[in-house]
C-alpha positions as CSV (number, residue, x, y, z in Angstrom):
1,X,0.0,0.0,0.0
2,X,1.5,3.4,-0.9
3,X,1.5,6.3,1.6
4,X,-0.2,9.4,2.0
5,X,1.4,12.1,0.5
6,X,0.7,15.0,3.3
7,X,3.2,17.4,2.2
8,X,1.8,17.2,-1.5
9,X,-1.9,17.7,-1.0
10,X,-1.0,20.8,1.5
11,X,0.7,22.4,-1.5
12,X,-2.1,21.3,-3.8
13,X,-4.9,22.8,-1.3
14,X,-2.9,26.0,-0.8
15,X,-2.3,26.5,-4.5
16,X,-5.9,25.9,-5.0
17,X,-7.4,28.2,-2.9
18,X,-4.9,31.2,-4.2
19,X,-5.5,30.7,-8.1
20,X,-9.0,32.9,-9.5
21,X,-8.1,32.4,-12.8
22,X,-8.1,29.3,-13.9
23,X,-10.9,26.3,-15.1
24,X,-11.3,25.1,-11.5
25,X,-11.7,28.5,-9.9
26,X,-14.2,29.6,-12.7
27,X,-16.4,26.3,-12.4
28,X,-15.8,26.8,-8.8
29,X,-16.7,30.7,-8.4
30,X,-20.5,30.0,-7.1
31,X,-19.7,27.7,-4.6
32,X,-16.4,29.1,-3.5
33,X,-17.1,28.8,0.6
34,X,-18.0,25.2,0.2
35,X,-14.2,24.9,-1.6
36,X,-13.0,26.6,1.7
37,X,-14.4,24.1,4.3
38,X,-13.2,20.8,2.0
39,X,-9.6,22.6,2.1
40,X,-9.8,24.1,5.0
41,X,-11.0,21.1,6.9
42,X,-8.4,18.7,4.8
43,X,-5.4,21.1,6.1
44,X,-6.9,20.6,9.8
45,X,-7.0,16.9,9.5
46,X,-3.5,16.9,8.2
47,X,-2.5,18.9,11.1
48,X,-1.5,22.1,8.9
49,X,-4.3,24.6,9.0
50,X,-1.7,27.1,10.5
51,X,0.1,27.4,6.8
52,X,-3.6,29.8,5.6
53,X,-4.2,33.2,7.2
54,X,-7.0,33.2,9.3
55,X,-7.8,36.2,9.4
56,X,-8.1,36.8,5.8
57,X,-10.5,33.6,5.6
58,X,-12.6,35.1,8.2
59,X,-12.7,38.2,6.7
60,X,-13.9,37.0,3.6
61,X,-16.3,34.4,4.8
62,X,-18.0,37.4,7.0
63,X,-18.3,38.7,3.5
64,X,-20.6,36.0,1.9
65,X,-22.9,36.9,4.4
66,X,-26.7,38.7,3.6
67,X,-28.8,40.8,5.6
68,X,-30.9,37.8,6.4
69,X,-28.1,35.7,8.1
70,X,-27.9,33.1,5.9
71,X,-24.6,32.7,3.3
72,X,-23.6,33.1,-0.1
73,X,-21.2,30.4,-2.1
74,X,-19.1,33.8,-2.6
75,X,-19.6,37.1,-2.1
76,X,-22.1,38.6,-4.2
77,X,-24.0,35.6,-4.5
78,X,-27.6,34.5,-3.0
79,X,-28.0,33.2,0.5
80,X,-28.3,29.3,0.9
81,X,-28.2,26.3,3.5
82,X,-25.2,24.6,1.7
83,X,-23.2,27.5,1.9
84,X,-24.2,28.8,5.6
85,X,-23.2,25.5,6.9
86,X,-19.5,25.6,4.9
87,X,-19.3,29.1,6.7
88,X,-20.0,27.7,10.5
89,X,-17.8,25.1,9.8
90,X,-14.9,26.9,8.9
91,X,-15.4,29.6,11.7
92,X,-15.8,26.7,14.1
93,X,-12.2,25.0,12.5
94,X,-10.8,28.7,13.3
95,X,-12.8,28.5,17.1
96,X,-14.1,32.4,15.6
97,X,-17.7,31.2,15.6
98,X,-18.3,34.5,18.6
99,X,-17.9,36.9,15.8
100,X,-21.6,35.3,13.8
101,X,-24.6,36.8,15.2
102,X,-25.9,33.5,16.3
103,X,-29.3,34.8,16.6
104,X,-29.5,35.8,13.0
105,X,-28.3,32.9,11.6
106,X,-30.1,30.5,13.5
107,X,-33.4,32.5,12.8
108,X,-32.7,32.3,8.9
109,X,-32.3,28.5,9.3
110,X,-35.3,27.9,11.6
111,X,-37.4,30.5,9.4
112,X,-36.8,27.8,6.5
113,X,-38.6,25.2,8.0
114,X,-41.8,23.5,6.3
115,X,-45.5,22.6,8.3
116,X,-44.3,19.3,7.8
117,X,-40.7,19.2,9.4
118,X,-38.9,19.5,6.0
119,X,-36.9,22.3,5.1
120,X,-35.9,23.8,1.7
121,X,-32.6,25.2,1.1
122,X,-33.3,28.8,0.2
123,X,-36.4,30.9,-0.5
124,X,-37.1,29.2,-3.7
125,X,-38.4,25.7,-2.2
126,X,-36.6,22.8,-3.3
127,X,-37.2,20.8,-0.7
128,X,-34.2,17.3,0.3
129,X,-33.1,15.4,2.8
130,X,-29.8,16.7,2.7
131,X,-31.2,20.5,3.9
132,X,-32.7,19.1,7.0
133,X,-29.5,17.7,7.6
134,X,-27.7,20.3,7.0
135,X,-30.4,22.7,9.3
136,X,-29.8,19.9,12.1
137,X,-26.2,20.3,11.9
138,X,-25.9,23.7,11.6
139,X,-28.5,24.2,14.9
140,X,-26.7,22.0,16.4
141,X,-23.3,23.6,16.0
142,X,-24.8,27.0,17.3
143,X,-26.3,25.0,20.4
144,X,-30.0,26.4,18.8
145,X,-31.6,23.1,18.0
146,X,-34.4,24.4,20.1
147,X,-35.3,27.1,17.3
148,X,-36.8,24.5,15.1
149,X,-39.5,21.5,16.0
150,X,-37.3,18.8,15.9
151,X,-39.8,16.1,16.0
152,X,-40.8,17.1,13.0
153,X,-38.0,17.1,11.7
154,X,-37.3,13.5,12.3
155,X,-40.5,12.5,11.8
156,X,-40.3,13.5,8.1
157,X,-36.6,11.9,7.7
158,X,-38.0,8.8,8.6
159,X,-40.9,9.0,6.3
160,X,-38.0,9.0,3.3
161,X,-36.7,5.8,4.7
162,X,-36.9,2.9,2.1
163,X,-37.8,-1.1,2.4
164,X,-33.9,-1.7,1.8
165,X,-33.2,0.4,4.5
166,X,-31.5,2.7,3.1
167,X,-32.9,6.9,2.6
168,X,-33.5,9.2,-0.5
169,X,-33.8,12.9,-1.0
170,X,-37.7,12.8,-0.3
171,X,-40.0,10.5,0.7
172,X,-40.7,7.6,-2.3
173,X,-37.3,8.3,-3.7
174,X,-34.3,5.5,-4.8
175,X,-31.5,5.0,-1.7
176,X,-28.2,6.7,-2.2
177,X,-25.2,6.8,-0.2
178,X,-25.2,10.5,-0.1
179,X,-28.8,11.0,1.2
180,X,-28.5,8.3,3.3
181,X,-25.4,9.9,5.5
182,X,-28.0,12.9,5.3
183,X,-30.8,10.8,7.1
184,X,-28.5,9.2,9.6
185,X,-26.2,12.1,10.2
186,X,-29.3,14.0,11.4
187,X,-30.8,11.3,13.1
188,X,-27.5,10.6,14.7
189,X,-27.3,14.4,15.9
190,X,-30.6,14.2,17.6
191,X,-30.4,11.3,19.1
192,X,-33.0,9.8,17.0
193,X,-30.9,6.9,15.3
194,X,-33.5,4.2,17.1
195,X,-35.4,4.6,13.8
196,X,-33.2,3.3,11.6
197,X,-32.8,-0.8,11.0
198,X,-28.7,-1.1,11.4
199,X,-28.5,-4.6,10.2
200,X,-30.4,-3.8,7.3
201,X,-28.9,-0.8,6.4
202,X,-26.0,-1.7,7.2
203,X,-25.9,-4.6,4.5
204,X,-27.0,-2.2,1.9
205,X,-24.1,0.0,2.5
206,X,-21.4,-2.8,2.8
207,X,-22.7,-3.9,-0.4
208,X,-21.5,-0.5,-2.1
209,X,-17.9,-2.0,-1.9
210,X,-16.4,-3.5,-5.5
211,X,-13.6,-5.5,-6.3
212,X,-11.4,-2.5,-6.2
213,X,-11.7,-1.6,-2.7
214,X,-14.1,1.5,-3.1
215,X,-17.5,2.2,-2.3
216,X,-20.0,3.5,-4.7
217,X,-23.5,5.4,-3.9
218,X,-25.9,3.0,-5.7
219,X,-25.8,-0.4,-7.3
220,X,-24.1,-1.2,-10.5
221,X,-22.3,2.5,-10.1
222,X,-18.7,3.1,-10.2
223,X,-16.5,3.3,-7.6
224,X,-15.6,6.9,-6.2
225,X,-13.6,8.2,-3.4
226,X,-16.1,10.3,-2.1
227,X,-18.0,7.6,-1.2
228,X,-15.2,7.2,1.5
229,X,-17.0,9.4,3.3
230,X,-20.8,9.2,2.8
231,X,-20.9,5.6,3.1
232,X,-18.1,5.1,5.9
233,X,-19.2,7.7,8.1
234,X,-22.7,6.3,7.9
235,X,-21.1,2.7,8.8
236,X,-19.7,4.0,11.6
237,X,-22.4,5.7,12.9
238,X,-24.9,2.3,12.7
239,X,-22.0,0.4,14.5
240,X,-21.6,-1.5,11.2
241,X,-18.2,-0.3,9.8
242,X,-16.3,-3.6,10.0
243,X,-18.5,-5.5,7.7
244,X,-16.6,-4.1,4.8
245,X,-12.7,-4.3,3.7
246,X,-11.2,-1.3,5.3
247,X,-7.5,-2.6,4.1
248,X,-8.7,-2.4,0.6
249,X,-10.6,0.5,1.2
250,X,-7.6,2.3,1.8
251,X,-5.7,1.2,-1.1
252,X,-8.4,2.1,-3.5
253,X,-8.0,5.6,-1.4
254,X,-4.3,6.2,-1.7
255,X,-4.3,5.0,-5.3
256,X,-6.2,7.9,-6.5
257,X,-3.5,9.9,-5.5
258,X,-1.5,12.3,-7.7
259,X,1.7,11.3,-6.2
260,X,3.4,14.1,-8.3
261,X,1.3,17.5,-7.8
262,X,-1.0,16.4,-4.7
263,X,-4.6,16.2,-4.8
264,X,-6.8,12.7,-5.0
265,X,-9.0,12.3,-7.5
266,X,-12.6,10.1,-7.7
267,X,-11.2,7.2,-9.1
268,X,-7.3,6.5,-10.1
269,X,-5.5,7.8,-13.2
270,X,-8.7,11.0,-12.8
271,X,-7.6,14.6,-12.9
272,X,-8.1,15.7,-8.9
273,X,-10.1,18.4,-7.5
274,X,-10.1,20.1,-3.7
275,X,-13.4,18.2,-3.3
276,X,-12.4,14.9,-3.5
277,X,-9.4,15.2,-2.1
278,X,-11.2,16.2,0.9
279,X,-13.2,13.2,0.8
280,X,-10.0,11.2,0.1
281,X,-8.3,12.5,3.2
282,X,-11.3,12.3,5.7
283,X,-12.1,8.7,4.7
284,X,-8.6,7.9,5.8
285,X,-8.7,9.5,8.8
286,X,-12.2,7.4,9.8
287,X,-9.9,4.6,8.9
288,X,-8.0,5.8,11.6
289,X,-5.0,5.8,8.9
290,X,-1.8,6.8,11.1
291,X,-0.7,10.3,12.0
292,X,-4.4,12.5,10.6
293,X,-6.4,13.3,13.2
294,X,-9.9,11.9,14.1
295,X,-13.2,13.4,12.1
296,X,-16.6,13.4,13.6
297,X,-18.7,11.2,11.3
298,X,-21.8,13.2,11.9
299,X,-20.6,17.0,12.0
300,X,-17.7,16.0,9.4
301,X,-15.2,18.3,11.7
302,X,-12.4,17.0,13.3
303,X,-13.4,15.5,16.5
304,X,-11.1,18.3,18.6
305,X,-12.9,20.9,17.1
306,X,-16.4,19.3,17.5
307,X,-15.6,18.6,21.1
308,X,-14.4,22.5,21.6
309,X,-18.0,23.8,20.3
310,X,-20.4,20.7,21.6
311,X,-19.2,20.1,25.1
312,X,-20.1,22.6,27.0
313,X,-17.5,24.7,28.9
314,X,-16.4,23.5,31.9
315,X,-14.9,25.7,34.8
């Protein structure tokens, strides 16, 4: 099995978040703060998140900000869940999350939710499971969960639960991998994981490993790295995680590395980007793959950082 190349993916992650110009950036431009949290949190996990100025992230994440509380991918741009969440995780990375007006932000979240528990992820409707995650989360982080009926918001995860045990984006809809850590992250958050069937679920996800060594979302799909996360996380959550190959899991993992220039990629011999080397990086580290430190496989934060905001202070 090859190694992780640490010093390689910090130079790649750096580099990345410097360059505006180029393809990556461009693509990238709309959901620039989510960019921020996978490198951000990637250097953190690596034990390197002093080589960025945090100040100047701050400074510009305070930026994406709207009048409303919630956050823009970038500033300039409209105000949704995904990105708000990026921006509370990356002030909590940075222990800065005193300088958000919790109030606000927590009131543009719980102003979101539906009569029925769901929650869209901006004023336009479009309603998933991965919002009320990221709502849950998000609450949860700011120590607000009380600002939202949270019985309703489980009730209606659970009523997107599937006869293979497995969750979709709304209620009816096919199981995937990425919905699923949705449902159980939130579930998991609020203490509400009694609802899901482990043993059956927890086949379902085993069987997204191939011959490889990675996991794919949904049968008869191709492996990809960030499956590391979504469906190991979830694993680990259901108490389920060593019913798979975590030896070849790994491999698969390190193979998609670009040994040369840093970065992983989805699947080896792929041209890498920040986000799945993010993936890459946090799937090893729920491996417990020697010298990253731990993530949270709920609040996808290190489990230091997690601890620092959760726990409350002691004297």
């Amino acid at each position: 099995m090859g190694e992780l190349q640490v010093e390689k993916h910090v130079k790649y992650i750096l580099a990345v978040e410097k360059r505006k110009d180029n393809f990556e950036s461009v693509v990238m431009e709309h959901l620039r703060l989510n960019g921020a949290y996978w490198g951000l949190t990637t250097l953190d996990i690596l034990g390197k998140l002093d080589a960025v100025d945090q100040d100047e992230v701050i400074s510009w994440v305070m930026q994406c900000q709207h009048e409303d509380g919630g956050f823009g991918g970038n500033i300039g741009h409209d105000p949704h869940m995904l990105y708000t969440l990026s921006a509370i995780q990356v002030l909590a990375l940075f222990d800065k999350l005193h300088v958000l007006d919790v109030d606000k932000v927590s009131s543009y979240i719980a102003g979101l939710q539906n009569e029925d528990g769901s929650f869209p992820g901006d004023m336009w409707g479009e309603v998933d499971t991965r919002f009320s995650y990221i709502a849950i989360c998000s609450l949860a982080l700011l120590r607000q969960l009380n600002k939202i009926d949270v019985g309703k918001a489980v009730k209606y995860i659970v009523s997107c639960k599937n006869v293979d045990g497995g969750f979709g984006c709304t209620p009816g809809a096919e199981s995937h991998a990425g919905q699923i850590f949705c449902c159980v992250g939130a579930l998991a958050i609020t203490g509400s994981l009694h609802h899901v069937d482990k043993d059956l679920l927890g086949w379902w996800l085993c069987e997204r490993q191939v011959k490889s060594g990675g996991l794919n979302g949904r049968p008869e799909k191709l492996p990809d790295v960030c499956y590391s996360w979504w469906v190991l996380s979830s694993l680990i959550m259901i108490d389920r995680v060593h019913w798979i190959d975590k030896e070849k899991l790994a491999k698969f993992i390190l193979d998609c590395q670009d040994t040369e220039k840093g970065g992983i990629s989805d699947r080896p011999d792929d041209a890498v980007d920040v986000f799945h080397t993010y993936f890459g990086v946090a799937g090893l580290s729920l491996l417990e793959y020697s010298g990253l430190k731990p993530i949270d496989p709920a609040y996808a934060l290190p489990v230091s950082v997690v601890n620092k905001v959760i726990l409350p202070c002691r004297p």
